[in-house]
C-alpha positions as CSV (number, residue, x, y, z in Angstrom):
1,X,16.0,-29.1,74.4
2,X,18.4,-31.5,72.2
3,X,20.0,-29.7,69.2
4,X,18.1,-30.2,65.7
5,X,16.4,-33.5,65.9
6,X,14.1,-33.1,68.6
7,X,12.8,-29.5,67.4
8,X,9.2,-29.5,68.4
9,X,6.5,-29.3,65.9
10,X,4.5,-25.8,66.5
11,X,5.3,-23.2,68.6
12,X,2.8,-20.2,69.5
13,X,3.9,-16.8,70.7
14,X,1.3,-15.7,73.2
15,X,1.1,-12.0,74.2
16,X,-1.2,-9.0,75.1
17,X,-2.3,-7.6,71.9
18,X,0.1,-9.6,69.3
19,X,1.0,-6.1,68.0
20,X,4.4,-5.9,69.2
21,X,6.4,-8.9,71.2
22,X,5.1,-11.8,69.4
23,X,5.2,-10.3,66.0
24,X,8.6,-9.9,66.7
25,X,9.5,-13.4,68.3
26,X,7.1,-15.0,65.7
27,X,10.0,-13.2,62.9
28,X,13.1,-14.4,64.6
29,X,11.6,-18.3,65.4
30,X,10.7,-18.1,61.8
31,X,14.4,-17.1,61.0
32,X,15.5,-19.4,63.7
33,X,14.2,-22.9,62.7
34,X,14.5,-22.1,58.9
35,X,11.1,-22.6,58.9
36,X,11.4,-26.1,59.6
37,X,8.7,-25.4,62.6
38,X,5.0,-24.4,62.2
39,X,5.5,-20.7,64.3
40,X,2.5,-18.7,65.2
41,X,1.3,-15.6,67.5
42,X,-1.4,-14.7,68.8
43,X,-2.6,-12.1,71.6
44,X,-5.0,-12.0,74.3
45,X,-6.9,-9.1,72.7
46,X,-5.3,-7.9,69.5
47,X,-4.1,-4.9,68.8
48,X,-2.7,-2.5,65.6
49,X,0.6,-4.0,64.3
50,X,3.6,-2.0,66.2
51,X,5.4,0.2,63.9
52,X,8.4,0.4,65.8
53,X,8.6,-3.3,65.3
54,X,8.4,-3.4,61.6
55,X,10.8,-0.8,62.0
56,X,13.4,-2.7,64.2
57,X,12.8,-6.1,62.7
58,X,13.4,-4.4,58.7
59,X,17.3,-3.6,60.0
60,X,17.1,-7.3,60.6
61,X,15.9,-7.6,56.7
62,X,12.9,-9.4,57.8
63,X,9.5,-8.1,56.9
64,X,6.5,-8.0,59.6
65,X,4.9,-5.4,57.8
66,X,1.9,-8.0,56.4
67,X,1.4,-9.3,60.1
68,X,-2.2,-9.6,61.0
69,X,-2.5,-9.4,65.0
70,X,-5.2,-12.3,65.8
71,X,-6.7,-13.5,69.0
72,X,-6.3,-16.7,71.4
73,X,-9.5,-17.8,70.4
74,X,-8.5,-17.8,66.7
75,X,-6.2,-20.8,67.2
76,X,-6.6,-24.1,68.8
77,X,-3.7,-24.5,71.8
78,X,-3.9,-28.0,71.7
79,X,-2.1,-27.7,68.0
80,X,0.8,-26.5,69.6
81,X,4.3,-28.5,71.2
82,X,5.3,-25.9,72.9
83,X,3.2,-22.3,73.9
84,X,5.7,-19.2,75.3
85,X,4.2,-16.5,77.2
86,X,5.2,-13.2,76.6
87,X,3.7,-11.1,79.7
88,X,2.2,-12.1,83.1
89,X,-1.5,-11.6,81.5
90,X,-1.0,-14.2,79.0
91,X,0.6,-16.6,81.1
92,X,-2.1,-17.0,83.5
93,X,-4.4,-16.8,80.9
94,X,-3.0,-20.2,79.1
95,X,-3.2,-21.8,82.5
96,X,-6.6,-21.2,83.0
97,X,-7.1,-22.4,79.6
98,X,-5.0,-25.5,79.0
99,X,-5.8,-26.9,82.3
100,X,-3.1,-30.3,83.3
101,X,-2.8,-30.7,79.6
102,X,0.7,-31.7,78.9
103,X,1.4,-28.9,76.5
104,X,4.8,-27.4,77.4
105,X,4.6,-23.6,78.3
106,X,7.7,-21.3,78.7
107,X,7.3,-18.0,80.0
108,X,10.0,-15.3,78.9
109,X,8.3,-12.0,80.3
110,X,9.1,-9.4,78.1
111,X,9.4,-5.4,78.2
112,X,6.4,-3.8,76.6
113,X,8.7,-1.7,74.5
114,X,5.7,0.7,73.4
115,X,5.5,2.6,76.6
116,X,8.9,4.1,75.6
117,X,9.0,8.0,75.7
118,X,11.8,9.7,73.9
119,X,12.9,11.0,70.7
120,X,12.8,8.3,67.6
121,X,16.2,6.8,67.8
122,X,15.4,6.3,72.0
123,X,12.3,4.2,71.3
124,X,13.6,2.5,68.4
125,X,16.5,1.3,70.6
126,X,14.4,-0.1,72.8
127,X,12.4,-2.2,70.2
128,X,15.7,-3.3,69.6
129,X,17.0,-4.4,72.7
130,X,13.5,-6.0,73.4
131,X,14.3,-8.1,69.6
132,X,18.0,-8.7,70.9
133,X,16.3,-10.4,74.2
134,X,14.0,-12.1,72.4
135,X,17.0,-13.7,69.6
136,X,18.7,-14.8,73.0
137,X,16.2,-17.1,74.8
138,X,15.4,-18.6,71.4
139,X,19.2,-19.6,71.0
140,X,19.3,-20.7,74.6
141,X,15.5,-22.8,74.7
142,X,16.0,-24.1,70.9
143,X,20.2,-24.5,70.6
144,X,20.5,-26.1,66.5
């Protein structure tokens, strides 16, 4: 995508449960486009915000701790420029939902860090390296 003028209008974070992932990428787009672009997540059947990812996204100075996790049916898709798919489930879901619209979809599978086992600090990392993964395809899809 061109640098800076061409940014797209919307972009929705679709995952599983919007508990963990896309509360996370929702935080760094937000960051990311200054908030210059409408950002929103959603999750194919919502679950309990993550706290692991408050956690990992507060050492960041960023605050997800007011997230609400919401469903796919509580937005309208066709609202969005572009639609980024999180896990397998949730791409083929938007598929079979959008259809040959001409919405543009990107799909950056992502670990489910919350089936981590370990002590504190070995789950925690993994939040983080999942939040490090995510800060890298934003910079690479949406240069500024």
């Amino acid at each position: 995508m061109p640098a800076n003028k061409n940014l797209p209008r919307s972009v929705l974070f679709v995952c599983t449960r919007n508990a963990c992932r896309s509360p996370i990428a929702h935080a760094l787009a937000n960051e990311h486009f200054r908030r210059r672009v409408f950002i929103d997540s959603v999750g194919l059947n919502p679950g309990t915000l993550d706290g692991f990812s408050v956690a990992a996204m507060s050492e960041l100075r960023l605050d997800i701790s007011g997230h609400e996790p919401k469903s796919i049916d509580d937005v309208d898709l066709s609202d969005f420029d572009i639609l980024i798919t999180l896990t397998p489930e949730s791409r083929e879901e938007l598929l079979a939902r959008i259809g040959d619209s001409d919405i543009t979809i990107y799909h950056w599978p992502t670990f489910d860090p919350s089936s981590t086992k370990g002590n504190r600090e070995q789950i925690l990392e993994t939040y983080r390296h999942v939040r490090e993964e995510l800060q890298q395809q934003l910079e690479e899809h949406f240069p500024l």
